[in-house]
MILUM-889455 format. One record per residue: y, z, x of N, C-alpha, C, O, CB in turn; residue in three letters; residue number from 1. Coordinates in pm, whole numbers. Glycine has a CB too. Layout:
% residues N
R      n_y      n_z      n_x     ca_y     ca_z     ca_x      c_y      c_z      c_x      o_y      o_z      o_x     cb_y     cb_z     cb_x     r     k
R        Y        Z        X        Y        Z        X        Y        Z        X        Y        Z        X        Y        Z        X   ALA   NUM
...
//
This chain:
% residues 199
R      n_y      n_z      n_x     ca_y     ca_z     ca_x      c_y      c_z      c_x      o_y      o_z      o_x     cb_y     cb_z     cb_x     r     k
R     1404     8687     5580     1533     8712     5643     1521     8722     5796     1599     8643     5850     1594     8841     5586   UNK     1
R     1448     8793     5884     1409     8793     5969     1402     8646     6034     1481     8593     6112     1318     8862     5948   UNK     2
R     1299     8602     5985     1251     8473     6029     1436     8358     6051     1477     8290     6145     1110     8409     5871   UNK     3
R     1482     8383     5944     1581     8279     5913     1687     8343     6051     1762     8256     6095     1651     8284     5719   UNK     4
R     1693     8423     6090     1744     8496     6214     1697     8463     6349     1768     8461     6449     1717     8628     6201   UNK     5
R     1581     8441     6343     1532     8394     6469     1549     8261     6502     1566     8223     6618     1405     8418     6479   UNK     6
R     1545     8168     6378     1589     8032     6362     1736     8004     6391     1787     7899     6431     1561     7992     6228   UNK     7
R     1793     8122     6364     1934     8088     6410     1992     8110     6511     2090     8047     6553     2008     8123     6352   UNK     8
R     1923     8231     6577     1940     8251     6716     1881     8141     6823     1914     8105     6936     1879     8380     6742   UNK     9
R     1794     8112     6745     1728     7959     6858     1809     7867     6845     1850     7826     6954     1575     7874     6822   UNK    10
R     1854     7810     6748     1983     7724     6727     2060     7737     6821     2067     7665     6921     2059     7748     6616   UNK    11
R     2146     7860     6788     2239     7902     6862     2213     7888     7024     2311     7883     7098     2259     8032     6819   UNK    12
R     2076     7882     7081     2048     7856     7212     2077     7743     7289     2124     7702     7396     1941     7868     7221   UNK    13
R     2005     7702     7135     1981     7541     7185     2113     7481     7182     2137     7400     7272     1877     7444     7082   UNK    14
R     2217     7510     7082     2334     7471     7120     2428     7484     7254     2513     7404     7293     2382     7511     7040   UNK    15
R     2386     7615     7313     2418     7660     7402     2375     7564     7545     2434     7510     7638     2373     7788     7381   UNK    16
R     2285     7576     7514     2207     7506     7634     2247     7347     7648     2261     7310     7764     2036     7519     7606   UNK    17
R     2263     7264     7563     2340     7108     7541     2464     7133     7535     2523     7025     7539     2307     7018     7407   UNK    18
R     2553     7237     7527     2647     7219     7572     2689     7258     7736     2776     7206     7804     2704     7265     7484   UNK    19
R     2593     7371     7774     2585     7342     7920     2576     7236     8000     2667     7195     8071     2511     7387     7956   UNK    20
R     2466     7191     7990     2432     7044     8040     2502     6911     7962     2504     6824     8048     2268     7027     8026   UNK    21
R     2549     6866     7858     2694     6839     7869     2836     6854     7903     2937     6790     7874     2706     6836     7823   UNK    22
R     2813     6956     7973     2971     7049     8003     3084     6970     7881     3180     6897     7905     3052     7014     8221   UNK    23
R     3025     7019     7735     3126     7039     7616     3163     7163     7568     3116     7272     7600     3082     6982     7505   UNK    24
R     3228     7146     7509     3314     7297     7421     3366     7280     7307     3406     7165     7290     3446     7362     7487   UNK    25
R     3380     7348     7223     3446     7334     7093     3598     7426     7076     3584     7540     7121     3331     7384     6979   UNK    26
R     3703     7405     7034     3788     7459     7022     3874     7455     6910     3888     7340     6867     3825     7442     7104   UNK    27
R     3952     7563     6834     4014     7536     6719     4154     7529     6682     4213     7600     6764     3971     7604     6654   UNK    28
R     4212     7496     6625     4345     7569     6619     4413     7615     6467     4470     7530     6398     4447     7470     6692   UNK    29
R     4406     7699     6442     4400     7758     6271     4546     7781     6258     4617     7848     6332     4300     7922     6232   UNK    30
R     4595     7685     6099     4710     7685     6070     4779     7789     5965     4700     7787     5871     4721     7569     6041   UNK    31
R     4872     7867     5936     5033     7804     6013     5052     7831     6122     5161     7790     6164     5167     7848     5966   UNK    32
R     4947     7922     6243     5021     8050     6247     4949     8015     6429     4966     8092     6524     4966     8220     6113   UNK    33
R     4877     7892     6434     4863     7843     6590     4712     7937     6616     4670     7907     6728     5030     7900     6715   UNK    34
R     4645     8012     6566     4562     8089     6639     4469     7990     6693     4411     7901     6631     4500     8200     6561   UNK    35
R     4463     8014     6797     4346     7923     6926     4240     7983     6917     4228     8104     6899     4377     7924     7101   UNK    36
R     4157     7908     6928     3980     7978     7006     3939     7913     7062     3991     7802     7052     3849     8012     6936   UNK    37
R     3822     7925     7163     3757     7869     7227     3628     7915     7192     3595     8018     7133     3796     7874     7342   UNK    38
R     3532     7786     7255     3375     7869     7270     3397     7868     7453     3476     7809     7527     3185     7747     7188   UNK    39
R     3274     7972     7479     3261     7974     7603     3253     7874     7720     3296     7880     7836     3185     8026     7602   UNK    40
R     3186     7785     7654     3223     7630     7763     3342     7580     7725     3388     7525     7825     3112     7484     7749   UNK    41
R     3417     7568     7636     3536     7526     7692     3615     7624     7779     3697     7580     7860     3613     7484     7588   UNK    42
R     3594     7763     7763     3698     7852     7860     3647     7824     7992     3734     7821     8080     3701     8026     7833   UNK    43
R     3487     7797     8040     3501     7742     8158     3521     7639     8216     3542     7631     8337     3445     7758     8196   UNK    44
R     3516     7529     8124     3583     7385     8149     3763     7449     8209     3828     7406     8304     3582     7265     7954   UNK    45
R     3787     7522     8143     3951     7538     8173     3958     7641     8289     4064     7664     8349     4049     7599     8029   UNK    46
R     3813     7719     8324     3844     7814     8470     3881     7943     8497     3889     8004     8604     3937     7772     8535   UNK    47
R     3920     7997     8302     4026     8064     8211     3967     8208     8228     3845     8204     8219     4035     8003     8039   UNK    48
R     4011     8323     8247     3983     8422     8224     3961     8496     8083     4065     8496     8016     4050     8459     8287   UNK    49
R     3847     8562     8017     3823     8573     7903     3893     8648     7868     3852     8653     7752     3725     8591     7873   UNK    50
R     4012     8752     7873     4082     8791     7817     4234     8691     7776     4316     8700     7684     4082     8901     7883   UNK    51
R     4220     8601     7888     4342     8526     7861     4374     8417     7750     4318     8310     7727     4362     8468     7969   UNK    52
R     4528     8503     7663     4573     8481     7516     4662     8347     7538     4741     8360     7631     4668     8623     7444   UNK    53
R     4667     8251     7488     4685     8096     7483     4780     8104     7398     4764     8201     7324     4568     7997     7440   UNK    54
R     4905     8021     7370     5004     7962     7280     4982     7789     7338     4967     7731     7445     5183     8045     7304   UNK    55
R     4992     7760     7201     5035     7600     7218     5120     7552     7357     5097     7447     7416     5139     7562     7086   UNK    56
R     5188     7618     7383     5250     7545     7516     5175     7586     7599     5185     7505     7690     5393     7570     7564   UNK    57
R     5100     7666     7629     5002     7736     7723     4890     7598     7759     4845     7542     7859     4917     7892     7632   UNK    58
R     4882     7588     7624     4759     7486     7620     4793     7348     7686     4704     7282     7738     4713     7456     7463   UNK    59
R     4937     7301     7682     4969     7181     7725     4987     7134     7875     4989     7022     7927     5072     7162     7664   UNK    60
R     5005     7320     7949     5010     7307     8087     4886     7262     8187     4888     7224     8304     5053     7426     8122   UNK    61
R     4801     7279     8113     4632     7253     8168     4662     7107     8201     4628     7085     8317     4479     7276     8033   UNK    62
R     4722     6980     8128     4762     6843     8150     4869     6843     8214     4962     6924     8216     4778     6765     8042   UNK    63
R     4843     6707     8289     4932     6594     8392     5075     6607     8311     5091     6592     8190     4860     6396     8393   UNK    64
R     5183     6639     8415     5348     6662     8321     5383     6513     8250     5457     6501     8153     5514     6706     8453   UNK    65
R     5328     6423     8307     5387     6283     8238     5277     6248     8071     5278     6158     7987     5357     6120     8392   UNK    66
R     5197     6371     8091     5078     6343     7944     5114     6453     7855     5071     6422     7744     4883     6361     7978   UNK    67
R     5169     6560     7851     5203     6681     7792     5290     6635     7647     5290     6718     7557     5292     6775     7908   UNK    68
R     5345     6538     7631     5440     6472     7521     5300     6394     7487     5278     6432     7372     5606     6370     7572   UNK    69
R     5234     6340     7510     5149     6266     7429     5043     6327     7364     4989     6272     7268     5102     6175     7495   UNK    70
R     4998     6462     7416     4874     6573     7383     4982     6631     7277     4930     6654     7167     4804     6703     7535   UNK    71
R     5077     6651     7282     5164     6729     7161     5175     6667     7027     5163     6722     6917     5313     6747     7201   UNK    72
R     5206     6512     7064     5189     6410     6949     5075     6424     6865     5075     6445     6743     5180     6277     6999   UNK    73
R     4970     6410     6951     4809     6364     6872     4796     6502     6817     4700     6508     6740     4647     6309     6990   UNK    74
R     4878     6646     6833     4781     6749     6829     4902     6718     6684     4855     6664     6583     4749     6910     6959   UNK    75
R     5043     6753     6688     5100     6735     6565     5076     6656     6455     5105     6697     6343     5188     6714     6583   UNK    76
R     4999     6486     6484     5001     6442     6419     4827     6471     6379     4770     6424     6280     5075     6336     6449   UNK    77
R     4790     6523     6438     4643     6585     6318     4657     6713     6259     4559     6765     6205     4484     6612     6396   UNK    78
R     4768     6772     6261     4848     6906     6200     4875     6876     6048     4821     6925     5949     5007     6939     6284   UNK    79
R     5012     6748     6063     5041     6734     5995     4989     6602     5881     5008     6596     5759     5128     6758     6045   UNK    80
R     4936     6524     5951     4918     6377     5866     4760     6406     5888     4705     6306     5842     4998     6197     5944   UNK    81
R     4675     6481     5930     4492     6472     5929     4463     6379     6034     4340     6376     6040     4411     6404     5774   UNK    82
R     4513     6297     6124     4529     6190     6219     4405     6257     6351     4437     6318     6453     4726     6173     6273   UNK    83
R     4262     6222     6306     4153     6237     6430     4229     6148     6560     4306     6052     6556     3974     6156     6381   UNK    84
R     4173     6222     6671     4225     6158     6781     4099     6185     6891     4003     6257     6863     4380     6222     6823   UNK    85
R     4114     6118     7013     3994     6087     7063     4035     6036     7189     4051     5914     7195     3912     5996     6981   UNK    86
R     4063     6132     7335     4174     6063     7445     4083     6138     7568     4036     6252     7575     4384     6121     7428   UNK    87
R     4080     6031     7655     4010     6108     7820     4151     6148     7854     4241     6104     7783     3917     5980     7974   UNK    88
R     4176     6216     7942     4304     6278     8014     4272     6319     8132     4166     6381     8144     4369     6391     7950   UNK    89
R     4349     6298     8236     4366     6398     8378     4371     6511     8320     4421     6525     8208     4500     6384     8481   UNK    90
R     4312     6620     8398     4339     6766     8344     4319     6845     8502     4274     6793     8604     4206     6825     8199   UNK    91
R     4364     6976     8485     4402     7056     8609     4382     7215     8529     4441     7280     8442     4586     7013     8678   UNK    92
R     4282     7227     8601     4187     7400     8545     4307     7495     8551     4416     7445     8577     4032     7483     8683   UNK    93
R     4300     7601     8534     4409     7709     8582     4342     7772     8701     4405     7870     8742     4451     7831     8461   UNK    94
R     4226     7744     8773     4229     7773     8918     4269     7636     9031     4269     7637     9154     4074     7833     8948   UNK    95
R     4299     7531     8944     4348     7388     9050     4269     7292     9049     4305     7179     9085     4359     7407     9204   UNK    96
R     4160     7316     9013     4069     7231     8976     4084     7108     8909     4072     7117     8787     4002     7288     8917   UNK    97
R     4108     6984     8958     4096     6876     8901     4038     6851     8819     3981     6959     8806     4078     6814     8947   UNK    98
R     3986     6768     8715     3880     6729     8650     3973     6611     8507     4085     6620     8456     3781     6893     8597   UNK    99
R     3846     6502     8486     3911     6404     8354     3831     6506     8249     3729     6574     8262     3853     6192     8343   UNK   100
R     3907     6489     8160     3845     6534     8012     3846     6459     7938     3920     6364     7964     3893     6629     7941   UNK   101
R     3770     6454     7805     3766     6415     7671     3774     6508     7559     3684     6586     7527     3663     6350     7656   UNK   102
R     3885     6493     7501     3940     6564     7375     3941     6482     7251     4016     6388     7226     4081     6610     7397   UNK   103
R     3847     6533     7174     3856     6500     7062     3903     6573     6944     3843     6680     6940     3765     6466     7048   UNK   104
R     3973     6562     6862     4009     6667     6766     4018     6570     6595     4043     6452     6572     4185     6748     6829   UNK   105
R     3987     6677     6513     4012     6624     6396     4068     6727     6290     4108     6830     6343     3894     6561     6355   UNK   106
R     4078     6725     6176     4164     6817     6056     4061     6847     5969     3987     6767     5912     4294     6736     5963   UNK   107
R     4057     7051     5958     3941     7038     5853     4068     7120     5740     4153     7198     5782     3748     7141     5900   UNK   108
R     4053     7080     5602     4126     7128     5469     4059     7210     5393     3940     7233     5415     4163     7026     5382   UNK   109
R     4126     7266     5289     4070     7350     5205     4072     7247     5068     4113     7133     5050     4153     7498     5199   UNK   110
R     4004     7351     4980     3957     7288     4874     4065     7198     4766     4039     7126     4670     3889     7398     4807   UNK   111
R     4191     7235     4828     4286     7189     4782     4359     7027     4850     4446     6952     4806     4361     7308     4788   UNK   112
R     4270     7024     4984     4304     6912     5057     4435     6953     5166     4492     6861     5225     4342     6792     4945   UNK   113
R     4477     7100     5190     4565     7130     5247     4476     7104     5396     4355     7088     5408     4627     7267     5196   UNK   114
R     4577     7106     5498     4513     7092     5650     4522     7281     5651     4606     7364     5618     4638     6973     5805   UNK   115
R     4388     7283     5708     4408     7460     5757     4363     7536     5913     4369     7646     5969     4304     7550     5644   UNK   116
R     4314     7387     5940     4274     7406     6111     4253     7278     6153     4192     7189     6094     4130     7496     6152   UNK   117
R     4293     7275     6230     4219     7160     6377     4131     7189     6464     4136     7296     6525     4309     7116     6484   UNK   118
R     4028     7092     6486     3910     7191     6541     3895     7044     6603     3941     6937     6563     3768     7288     6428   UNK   119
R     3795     7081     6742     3749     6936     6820     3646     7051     6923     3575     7151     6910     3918     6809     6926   UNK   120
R     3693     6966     7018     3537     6931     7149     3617     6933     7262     3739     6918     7249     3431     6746     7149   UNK   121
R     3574     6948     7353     3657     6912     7509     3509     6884     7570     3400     6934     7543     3771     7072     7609   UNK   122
R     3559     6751     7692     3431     6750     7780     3467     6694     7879     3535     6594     7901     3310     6688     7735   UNK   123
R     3388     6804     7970     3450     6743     8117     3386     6596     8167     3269     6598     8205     3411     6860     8249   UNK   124
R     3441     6499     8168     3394     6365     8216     3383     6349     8339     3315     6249     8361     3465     6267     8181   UNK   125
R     3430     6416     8466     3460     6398     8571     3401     6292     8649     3443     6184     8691     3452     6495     8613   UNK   126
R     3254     6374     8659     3133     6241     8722     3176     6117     8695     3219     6029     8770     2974     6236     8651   UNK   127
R     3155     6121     8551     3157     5959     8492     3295     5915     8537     3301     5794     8559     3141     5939     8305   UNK   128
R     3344     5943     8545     3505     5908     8577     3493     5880     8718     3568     5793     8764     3627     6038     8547   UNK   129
R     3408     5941     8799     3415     5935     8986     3289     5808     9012     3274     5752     9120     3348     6138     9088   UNK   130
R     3217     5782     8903     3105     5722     8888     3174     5549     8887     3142     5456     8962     3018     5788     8744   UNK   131
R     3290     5552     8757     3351     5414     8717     3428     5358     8811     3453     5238     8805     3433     5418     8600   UNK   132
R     3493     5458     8941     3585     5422     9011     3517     5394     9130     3563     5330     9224     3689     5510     9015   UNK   133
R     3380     5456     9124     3311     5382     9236     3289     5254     9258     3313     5181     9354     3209     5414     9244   UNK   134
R     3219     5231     9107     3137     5117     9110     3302     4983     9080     3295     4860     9079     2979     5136     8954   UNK   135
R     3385     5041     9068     3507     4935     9031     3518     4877     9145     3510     4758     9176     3654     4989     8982   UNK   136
R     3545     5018     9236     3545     5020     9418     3481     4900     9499     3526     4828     9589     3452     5155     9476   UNK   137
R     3332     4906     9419     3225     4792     9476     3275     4692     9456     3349     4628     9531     3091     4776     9422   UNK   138
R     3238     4667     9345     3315     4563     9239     3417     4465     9334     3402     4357     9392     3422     4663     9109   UNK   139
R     3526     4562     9318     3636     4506     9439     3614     4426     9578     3646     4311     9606     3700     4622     9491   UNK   140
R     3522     4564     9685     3510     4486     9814     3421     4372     9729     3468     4259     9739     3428     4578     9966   UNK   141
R     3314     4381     9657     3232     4251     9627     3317     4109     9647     3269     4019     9717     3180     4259     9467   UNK   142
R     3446     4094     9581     3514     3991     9518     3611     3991     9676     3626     3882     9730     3596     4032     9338   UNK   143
R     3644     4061     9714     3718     4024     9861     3602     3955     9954     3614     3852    10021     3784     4180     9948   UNK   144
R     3492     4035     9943     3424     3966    10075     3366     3823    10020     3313     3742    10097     3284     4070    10147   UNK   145
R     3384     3798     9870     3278     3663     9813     3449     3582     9822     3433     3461     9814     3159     3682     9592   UNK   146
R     3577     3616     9833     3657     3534     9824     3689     3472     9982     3695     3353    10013     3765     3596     9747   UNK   147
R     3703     3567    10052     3692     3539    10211     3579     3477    10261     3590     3459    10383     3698     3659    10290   UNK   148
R     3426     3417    10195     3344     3339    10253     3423     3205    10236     3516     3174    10163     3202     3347    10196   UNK   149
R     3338     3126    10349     3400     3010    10351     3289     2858    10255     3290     2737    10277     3429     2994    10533   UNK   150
R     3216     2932    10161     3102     2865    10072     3167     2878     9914     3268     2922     9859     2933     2958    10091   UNK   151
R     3049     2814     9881     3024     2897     9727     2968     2995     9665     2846     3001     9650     2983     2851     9660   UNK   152
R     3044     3076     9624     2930     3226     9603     3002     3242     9443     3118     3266     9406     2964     3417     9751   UNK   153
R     2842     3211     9352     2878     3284     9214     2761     3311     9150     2644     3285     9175     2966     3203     9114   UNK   154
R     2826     3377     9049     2704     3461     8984     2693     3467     8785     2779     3495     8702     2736     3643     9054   UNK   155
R     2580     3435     8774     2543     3432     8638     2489     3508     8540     2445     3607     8599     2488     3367     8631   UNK   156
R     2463     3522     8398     2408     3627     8332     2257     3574     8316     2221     3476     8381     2489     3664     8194   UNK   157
R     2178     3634     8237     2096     3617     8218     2073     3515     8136     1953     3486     8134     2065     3700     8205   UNK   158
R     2161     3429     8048     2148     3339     7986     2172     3200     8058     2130     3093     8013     2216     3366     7889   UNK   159
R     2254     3214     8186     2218     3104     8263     2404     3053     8254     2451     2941     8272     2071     2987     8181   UNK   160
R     2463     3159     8227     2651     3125     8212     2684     3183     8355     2613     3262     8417     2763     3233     8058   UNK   161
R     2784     3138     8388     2834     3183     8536     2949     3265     8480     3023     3225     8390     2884     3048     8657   UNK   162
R     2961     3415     8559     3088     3428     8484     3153     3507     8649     3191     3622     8671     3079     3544     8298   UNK   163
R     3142     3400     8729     3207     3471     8860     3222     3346     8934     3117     3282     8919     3109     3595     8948   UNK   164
R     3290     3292     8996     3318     3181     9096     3391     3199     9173     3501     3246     9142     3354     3078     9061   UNK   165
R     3352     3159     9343     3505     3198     9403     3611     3079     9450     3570     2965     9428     3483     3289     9543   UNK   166
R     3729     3090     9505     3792     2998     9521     3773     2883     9583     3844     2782     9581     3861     3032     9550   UNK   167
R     3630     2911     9663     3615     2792     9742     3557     2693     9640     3580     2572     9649     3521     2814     9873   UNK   168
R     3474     2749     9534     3453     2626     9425     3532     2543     9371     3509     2423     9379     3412     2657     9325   UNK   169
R     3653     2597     9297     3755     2526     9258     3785     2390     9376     3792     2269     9352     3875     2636     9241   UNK   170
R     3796     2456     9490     3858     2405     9631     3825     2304     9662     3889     2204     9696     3837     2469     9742   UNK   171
R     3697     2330     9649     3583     2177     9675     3526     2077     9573     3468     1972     9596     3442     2220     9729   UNK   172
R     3562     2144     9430     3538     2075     9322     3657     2010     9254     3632     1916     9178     3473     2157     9240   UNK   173
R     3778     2046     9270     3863     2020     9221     3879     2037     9050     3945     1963     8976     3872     1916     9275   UNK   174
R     3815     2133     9019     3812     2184     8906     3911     2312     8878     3960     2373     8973     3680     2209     8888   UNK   175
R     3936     2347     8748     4027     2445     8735     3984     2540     8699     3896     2505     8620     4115     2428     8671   UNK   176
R     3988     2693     8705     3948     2824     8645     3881     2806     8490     3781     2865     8449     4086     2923     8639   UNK   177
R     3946     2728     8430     3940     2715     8290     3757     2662     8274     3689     2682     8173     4078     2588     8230   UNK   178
R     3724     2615     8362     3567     2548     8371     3498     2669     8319     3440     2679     8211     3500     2495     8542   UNK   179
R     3521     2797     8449     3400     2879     8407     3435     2925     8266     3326     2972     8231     3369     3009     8508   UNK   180
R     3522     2943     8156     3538     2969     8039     3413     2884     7946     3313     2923     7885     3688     2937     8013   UNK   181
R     3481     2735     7971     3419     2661     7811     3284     2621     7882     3193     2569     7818     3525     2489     7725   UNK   182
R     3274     2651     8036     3129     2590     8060     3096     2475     8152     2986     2458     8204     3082     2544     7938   UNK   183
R     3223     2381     8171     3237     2272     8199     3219     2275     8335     3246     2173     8398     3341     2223     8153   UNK   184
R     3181     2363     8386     3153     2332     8573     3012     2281     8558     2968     2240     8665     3155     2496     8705   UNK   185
R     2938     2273     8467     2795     2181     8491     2845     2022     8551     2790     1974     8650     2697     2156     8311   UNK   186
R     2945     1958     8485     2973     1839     8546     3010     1848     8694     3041     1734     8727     3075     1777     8474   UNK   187
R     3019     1913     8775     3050     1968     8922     2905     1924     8987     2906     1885     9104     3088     2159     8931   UNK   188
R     2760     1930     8905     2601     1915     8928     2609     1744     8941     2683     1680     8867     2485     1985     8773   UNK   189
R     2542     1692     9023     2488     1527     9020     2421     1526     8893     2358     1623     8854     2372     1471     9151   UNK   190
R     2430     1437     8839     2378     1399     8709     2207     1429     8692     2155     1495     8602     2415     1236     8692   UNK   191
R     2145     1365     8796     2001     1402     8812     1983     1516     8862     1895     1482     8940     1929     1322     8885   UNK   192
R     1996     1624     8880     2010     1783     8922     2039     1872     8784     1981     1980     8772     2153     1806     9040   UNK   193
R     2114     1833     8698     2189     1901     8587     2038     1966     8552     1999     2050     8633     2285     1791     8454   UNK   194
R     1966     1939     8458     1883     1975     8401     1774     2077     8487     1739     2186     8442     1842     1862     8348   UNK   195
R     1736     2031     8595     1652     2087     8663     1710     2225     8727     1645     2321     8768     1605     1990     8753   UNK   196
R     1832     2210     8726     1964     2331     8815     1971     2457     8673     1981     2580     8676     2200     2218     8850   UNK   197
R     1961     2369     8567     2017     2496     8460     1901     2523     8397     1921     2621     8326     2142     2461     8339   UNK   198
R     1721     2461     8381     1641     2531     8396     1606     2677     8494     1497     2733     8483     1588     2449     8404   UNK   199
//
């Protein structure tokens, strides 16, 4: 007994500890009667003071006013129909704090198949979210400054497909967008070049 205690308290660590360094949380919502819980990383994902008592609308103010009808949907419709749901969202701490989240929730039943709680995860995505809009960012100037050269600038995968061309190709080839799709800008190559170009 002992032993099986210490095993569970290490568990319990180790859970602790991956959900730190994931910044996840688990949260429930037990039916008819709405009771909320949190684990401790989600109350600090939300910024929340540990005495502070939550109602369903409480919960909806943490989201963007134009998303608050759609978090109500997914939460009703895994209430009532078992409907898992799985949504990043803008979210706003209760100290102002920006941050994207990921909410996942699903329906656990009793032995009878009744729904008797909703239970999920929250995770703050933020990084990754400041991470995608960077590299989109790049992405972007990339394709302005390769459209404003006055050459050809494109780029291929590793299999030897182009899946980037800029306008000056078309321009000078008289070929249409539709090339880089089926492939057909190889005929754009001198006939004696083809082979040696796509080696």
């Amino acid at each position: 007994p002992q032993r099986r205690e210490q095993e569970r308290l290490q568990l319990l660590a180790f859970l602790e500890m991956a959900s730190k360094v994931g910044r996840i949380g688990a949260w429930s919502l037990e039916l008819p009667h709405l009771v909320h819980r949190w684990s401790d990383a989600t109350r600090a994902i939300h910024e929340a003071d540990p005495d502070t008592s939550l109602g369903l609308d409480d919960l909806l103010e943490y989201y963007l006013p134009e998303d608050r009808k759609k978090v109500r949907r997914l939460l009703d419709a895994c209430m009532t129909e078992g409907a898992p749901f799985d949504e990043e969202l803008p979210f706003v701490t209760a100290k102002g704090t920006q941050l994207w989240v990921r909410v996942i929730g699903e329906a656990a039943r009793d032995e009878l198949g009744r729904i008797i709680r909703i239970q999920g995860a929250i995770q703050d995505i933020t990084e990754r979210k400041r991470a995608e809009s960077s590299l989109l960012a790049s992405e972007n100037r990339f394709r302005q400054l390769a459209e404003a050269m006055p050459l050809v600038v494109w780029m291929a995968n590793a299999d030897g497909e182009l899946d980037y061309l800029n306008q000056v190709f078309f321009d000078v080839t008289g070929m249409s967008r539709r090339a880089l799709v089926t492939g057909t800008w190889v005929a754009c190559l001198h006939p004696e070049d083809r082979r040696r170009c796509m080696r």
